[in-house]
C-alpha positions in Angstrom: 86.7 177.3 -188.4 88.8 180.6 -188.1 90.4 179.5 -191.6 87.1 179.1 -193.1 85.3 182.7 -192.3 88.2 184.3 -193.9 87.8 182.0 -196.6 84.4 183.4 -198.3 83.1 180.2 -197.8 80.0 180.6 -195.9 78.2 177.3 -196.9 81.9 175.5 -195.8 81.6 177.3 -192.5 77.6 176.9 -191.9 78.3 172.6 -192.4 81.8 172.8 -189.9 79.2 174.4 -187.2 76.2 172.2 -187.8 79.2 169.3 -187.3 80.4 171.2 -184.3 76.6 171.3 -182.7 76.5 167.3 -183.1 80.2 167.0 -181.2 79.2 169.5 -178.6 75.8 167.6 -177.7 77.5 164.2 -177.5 80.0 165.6 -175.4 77.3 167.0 -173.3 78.3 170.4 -173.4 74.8 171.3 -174.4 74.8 175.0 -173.5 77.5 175.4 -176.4 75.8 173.4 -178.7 72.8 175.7 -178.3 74.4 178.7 -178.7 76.0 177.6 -181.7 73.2 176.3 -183.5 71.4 179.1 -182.3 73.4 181.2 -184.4 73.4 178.7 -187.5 69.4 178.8 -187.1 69.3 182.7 -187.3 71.1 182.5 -191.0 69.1 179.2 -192.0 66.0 181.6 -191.2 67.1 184.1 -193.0 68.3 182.0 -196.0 65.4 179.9 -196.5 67.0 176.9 -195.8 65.2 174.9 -192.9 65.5 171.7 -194.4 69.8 172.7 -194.0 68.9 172.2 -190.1 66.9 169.2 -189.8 69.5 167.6 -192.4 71.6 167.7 -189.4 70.5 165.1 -187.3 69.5 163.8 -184.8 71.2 166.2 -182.1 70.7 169.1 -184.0 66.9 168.3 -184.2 66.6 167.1 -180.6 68.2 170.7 -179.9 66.0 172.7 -182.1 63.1 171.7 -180.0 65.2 172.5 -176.9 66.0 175.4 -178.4 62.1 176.5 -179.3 61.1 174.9 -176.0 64.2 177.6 -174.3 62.5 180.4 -176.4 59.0 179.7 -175.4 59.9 179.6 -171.5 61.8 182.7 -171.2 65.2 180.8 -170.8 66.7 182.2 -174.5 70.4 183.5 -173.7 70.8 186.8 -174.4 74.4 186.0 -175.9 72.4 183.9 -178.6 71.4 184.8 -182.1 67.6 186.0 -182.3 65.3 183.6 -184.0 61.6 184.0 -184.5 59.5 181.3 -182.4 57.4 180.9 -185.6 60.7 179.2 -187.5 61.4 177.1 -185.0 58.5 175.8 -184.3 57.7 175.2 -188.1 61.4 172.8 -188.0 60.4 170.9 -185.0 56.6 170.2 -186.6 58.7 169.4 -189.4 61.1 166.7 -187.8 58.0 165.6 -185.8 56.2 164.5 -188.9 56.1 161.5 -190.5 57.8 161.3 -193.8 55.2 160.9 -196.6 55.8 157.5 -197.7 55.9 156.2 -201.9 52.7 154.4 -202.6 53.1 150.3 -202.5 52.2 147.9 -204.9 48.3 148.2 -205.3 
């Protein structure tokens, strides 16, 4: 990852941490997951690019709840990026709903 923020890559570097969110939950580390994707959340906000995040996964959505869920009941690290509570929990309605199905044969 150090080779790719000297790069001027930042769409390279913003996929290698949304990867490294996915190998830090299934390893369990879960508090640096959170911090990561904490971070990549704050420039997805930023960006416009939501639907970047719940692209991610499974993990990454699972932790985007935990993540609103941290924010809502006063355990938010101070060490971690600021989001707005309003972004976050606009992606975890988002992952939550059902995706709109094409109509069938009538």
């Amino acid at each position: 990852m150090q080779r790719l923020e000297h790069q001027g890559r930042p769409r390279a570097l913003l996929q290698a941490n949304r990867l490294l969110v996915e190998c830090l939950s299934a390893a369990g580390r879960t508090d640096e997951a959170k911090e990561t994707l904490a971070g990549i959340a704050a420039q997805c906000a930023a960006h416009g690019m939501g639907r970047y995040l719940l692209d991610g996964g499974s993990r990454v959505v699972s932790l985007l709840a935990e993540l609103r869920d941290d924010l809502c009941c006063g355990r938010w690290h101070q060490s971690w990026s600021p989001i707005s509570a309003a972004f976050l929990d606009n992606m975890v309605s988002q992952a939550e709903s059902p995706a709109v199905q094409p109509a069938g044969p009538q």
